[in-house]
PASE-595778 format. One record per residue (C-alpha): x, y, z; residue number from 1; residue in three letters. Coordinates in pm, whole numbers, padded with zeros to 5 digits. Layout:
PASE-595778
u:v:w:nr:rest
X:Y:Z:NUM:ala
...
END
This chain:
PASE-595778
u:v:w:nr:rest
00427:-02898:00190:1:unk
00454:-02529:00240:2:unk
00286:-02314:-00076:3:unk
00593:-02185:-00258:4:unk
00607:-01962:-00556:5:unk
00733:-02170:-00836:6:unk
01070:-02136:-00931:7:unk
01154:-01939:-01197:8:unk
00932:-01668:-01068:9:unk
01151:-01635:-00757:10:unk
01413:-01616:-00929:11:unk
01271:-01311:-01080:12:unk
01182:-01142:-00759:13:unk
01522:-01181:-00658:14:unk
01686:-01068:-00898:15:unk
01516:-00782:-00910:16:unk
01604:-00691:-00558:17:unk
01370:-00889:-00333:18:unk
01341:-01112:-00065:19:unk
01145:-01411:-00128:20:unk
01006:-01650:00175:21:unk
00818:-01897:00016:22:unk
00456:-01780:-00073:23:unk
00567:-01407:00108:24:unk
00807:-01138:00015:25:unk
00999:-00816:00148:26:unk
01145:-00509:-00053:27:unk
01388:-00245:00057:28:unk
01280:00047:-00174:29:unk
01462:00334:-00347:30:unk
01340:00573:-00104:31:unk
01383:00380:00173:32:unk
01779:00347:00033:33:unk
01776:00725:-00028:34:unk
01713:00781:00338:35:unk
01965:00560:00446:36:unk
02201:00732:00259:37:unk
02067:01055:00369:38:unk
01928:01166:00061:39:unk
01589:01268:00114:40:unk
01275:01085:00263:41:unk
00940:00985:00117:42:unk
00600:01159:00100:43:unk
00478:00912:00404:44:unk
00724:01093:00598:45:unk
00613:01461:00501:46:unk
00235:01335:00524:47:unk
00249:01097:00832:48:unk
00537:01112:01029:49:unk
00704:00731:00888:50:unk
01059:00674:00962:51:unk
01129:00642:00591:52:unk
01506:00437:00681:53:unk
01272:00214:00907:54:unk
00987:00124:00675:55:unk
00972:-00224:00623:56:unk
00737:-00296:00301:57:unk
00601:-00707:00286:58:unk
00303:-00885:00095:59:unk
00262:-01232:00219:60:unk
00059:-01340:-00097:61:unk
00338:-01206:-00345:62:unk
00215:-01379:-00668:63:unk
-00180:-01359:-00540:64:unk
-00426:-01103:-00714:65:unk
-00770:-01053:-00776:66:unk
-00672:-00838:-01064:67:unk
-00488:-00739:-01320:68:unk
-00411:-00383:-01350:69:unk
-00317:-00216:-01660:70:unk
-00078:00068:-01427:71:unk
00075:-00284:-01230:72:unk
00450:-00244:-01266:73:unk
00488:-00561:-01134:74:unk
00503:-00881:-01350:75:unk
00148:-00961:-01246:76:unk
00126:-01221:-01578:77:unk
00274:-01476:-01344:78:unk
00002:-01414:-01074:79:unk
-00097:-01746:-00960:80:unk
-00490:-01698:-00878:81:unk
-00732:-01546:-00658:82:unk
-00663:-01811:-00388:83:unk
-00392:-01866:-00176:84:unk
-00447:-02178:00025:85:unk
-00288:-02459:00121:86:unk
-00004:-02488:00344:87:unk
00089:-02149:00469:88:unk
00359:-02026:00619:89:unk
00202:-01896:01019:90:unk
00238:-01478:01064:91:unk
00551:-01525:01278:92:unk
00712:-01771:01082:93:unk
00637:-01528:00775:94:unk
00706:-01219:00960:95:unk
01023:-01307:01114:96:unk
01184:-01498:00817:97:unk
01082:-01101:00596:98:unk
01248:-00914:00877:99:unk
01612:-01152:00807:100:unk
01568:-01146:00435:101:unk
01544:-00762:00470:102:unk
01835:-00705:00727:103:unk
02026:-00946:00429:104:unk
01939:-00685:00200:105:unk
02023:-00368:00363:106:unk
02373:-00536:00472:107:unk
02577:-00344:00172:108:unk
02493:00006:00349:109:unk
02687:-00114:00659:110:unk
03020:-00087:00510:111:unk
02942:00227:00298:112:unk
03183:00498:00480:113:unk
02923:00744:00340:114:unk
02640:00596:00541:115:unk
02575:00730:00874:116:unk
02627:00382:01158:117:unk
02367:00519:01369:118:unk
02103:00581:01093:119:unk
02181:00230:00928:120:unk
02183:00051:01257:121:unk
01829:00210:01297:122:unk
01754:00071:00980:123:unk
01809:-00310:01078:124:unk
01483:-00271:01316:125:unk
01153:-00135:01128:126:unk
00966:00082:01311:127:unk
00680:00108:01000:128:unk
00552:-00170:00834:129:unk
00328:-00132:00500:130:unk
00184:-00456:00374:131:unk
00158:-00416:00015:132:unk
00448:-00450:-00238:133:unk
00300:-00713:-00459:134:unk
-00010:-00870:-00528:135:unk
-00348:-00799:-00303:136:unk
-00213:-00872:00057:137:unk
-00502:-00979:00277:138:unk
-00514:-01294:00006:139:unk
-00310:-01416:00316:140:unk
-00555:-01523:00563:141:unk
-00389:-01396:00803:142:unk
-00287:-01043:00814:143:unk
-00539:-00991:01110:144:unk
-00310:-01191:01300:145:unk
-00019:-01034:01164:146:unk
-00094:-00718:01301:147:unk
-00123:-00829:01618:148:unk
00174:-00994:01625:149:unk
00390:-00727:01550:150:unk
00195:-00533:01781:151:unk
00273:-00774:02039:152:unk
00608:-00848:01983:153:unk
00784:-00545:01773:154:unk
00812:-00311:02047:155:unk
00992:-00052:01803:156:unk
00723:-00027:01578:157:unk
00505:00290:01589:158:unk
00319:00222:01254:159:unk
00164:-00001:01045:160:unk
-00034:00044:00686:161:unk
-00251:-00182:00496:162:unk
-00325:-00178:00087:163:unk
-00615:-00329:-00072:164:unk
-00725:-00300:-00357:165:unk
-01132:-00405:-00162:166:unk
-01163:-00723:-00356:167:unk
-01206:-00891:-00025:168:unk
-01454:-00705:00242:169:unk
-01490:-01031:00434:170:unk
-01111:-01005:00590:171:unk
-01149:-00580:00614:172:unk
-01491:-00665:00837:173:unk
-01261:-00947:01045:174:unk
-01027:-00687:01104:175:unk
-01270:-00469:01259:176:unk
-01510:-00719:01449:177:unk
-01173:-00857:01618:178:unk
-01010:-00542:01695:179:unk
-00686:-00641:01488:180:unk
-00662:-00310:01320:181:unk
-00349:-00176:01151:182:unk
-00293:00230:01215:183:unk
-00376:00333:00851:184:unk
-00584:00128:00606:185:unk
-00544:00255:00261:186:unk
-00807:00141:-00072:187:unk
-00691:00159:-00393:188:unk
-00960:00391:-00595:189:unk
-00868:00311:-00936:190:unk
-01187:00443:-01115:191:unk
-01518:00699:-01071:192:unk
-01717:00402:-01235:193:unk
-01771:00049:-01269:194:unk
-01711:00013:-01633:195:unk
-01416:00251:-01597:196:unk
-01271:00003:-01293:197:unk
-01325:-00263:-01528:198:unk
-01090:-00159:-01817:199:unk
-00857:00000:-01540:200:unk
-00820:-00258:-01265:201:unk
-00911:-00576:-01545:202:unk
-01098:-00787:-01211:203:unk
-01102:-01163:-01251:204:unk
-01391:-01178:-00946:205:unk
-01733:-01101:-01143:206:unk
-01867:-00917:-00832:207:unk
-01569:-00658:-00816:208:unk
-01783:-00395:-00821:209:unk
-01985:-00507:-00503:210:unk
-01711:-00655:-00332:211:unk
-01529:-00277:-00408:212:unk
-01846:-00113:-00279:213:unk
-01897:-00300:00014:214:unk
-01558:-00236:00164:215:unk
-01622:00082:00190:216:unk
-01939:00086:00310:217:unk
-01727:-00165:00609:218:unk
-01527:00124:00661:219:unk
-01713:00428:00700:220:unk
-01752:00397:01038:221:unk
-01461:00154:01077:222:unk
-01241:00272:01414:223:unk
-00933:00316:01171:224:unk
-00741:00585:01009:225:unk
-00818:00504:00617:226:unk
-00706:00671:00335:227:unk
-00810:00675:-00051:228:unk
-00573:00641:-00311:229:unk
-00662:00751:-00650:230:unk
-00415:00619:-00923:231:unk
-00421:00898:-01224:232:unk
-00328:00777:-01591:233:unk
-00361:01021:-01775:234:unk
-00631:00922:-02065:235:unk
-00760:00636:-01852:236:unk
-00910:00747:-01538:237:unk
-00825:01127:-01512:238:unk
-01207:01204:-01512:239:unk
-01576:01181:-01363:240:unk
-01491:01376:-01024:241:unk
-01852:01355:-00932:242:unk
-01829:00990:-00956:243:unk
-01496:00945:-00742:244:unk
-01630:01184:-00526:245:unk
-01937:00986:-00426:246:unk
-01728:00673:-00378:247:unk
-01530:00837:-00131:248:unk
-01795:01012:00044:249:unk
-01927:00641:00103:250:unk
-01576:00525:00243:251:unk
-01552:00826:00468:252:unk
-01161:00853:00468:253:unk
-00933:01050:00669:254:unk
-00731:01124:00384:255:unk
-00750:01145:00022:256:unk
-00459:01123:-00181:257:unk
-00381:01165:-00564:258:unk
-00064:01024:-00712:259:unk
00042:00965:-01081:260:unk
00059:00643:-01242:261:unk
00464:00598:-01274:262:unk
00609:00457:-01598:263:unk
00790:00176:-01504:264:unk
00858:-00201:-01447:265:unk
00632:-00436:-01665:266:unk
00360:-00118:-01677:267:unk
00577:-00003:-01967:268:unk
00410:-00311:-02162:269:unk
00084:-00200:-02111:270:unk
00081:00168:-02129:271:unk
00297:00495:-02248:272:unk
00524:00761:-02124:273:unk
00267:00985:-02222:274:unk
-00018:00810:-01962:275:unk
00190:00955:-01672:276:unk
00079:01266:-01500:277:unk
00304:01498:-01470:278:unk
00278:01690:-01072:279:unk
00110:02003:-01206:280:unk
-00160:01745:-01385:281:unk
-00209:01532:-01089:282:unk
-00230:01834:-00840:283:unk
-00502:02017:-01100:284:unk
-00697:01729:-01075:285:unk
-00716:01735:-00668:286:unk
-00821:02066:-00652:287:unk
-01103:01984:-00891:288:unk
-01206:01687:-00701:289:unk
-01238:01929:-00383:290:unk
-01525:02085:-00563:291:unk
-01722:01783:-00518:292:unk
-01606:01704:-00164:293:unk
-01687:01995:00007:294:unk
-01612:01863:00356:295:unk
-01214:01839:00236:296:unk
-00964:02032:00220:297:unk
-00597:02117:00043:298:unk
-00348:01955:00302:299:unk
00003:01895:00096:300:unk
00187:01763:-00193:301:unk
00534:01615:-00257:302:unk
00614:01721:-00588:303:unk
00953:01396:-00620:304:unk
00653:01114:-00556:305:unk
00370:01341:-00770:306:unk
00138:01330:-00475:307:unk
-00112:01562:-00398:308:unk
-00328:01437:00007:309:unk
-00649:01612:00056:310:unk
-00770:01609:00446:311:unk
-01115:01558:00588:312:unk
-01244:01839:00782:313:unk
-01521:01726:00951:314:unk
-01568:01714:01312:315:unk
-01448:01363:01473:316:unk
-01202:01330:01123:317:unk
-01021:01641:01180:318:unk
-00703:01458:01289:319:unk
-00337:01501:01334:320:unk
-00178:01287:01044:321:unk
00156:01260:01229:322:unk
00157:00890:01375:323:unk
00236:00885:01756:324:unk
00252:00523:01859:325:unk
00054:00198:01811:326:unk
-00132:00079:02058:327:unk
-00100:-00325:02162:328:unk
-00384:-00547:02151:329:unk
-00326:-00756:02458:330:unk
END
């Protein structure tokens, strides 16, 4: 029997606005609805080009973490382990079956008179997909061979991100070794310190802090675009530069970016209005942190999402950020 989440947690998820697939799970966010609309696009589309109507945002281990974050705004208190095995649903089956739930869910905007056809037929068919949304996504044992699925048989898409959080190394070094690569990898940087990640990111693995250190050691040479992400709460992790700057010096991104903590969903429980930064706060802090990464630079910011991207400099990272296509693996 497939691996299911049980079922008052999918209720949950769907009434909160997602589509739930058994152990997997698709979301159209408000940004994403915004763009449909025409109301604006994201900060992935200022920074890297993403069709922000055609992003199509997935986790295939939805209610699967290796920890507990105090900043989660999701209700991570149902999380059901560090494991997901079992029965699992196969990339296409998961893949296609995300793709229906999230046509089912953009279906309103077709009969909106305000809604440009052409941009919300566009819509139907991602051309970006991110797998994050919920819960640590290469949990999945798959998501190697989800890439190269979509690769093989999405034709329309030009893009696709990862998120981890670098509990698990093991599937970031299968990536690599078998050439199933997504276009941007992006690792959650959560703290400049080990006791600091502890009270921030609340691991259940007692080696987080190798397992965090040895995926990016996997990726500093790793033939991927990869980006850090640094979380700020304000009174949390909002210090110790010199010690985020060395952790990203041993990842080696392309990019760096900086974005506030955002009061919301079940974070509320945890933490206060006050904890998030507001844009002038988050973009202080980035220019700080160049001080101690002297082979970055001051790309842009996108003041709506409180995001501040720093850019590597260095010869052979110097790179246009603007995706172009994704290449097949055949």
């Amino acid at each position: 029997m497939v691996v299911r989440l049980p079922k008052f947690l999918e209720d949950q998820l769907k009434n909160a606005g997602y589509g739930v697939y058994n152990h997997s799970a698709v979301e159209v966010c408000g940004w994403t609805k915004k763009a449909i609309r025409g109301e604006g696009t994201c900060y992935k589309n200022r920074f890297y080009g993403i069709d922000t109507h055609r992003c199509m945002q997935i986790t295939q281990a939805v209610a699967w973490c290796t920890n507990r974050c105090v900043y989660c705004w999701r209700p991570m208190e149902f999380f059901l382990g560090t494991k997901l095995e079992g029965d699992l649903d196969s990339p296409e089956v998961t893949l296609e079956k995300l793709k229906e739930l999230r046509k089912k869910l953009l279906s309103g905007f077709g009969g909106d008179p305000k809604v440009d056809k052409k941009i919300y037929e566009e819509a139907l068919e991602p051309s970006h997909v991110t797998f994050s949304l919920m819960g640590e996504p290469l949990l999945y044992p798959y998501v190697p061979e989800s890439i190269e699925y979509i690769k093989k048989n999405w034709p329309q898409v030009r893009s696709i991100f990862v998120v981890t959080n670098g509990m698990i190394p093991e599937e970031v070094e299968r990536m690599i070794k078998e050439n199933k690569l997504p276009t941007q990898i992006y690792v959650s940087f959560t703290a400049p310190d080990r006791e600091t990640y502890r009270k921030v990111s609340r691991p259940v693995l007692p080696d987080y802090w190798d397992r965090f250190l040895r995926t990016l050691d996997i990726l500093h040479d790793a033939p991927v675009r990869k980006v850090a992400r640094i979380t700020l709460i304000r009174g949390w992790n909002d210090f110790g530069h010199r010690g985020y700057a060395e952790l990203i010096e041993r990842m080696n991104p392309h990019f760096v970016e900086v974005k506030a903590y955002m009061y919301i969903g079940a974070s509320r429980k945890r933490l206060t209005e006050w904890n998030m930064p507001d844009h002038e706060y988050v973009k202080r802090f980035a220019i700080e942190l160049l001080e101690y990464l002297p082979g970055y630079e001051y790309m842009d910011e996108f003041e709506p999402s409180r995001v501040v991207v720093l850019k590597n400099r260095r010869k052979g990272m110097d790179i246009d950020p603007i995706i172009r296509s994704v290449e097949p693996n055949v």
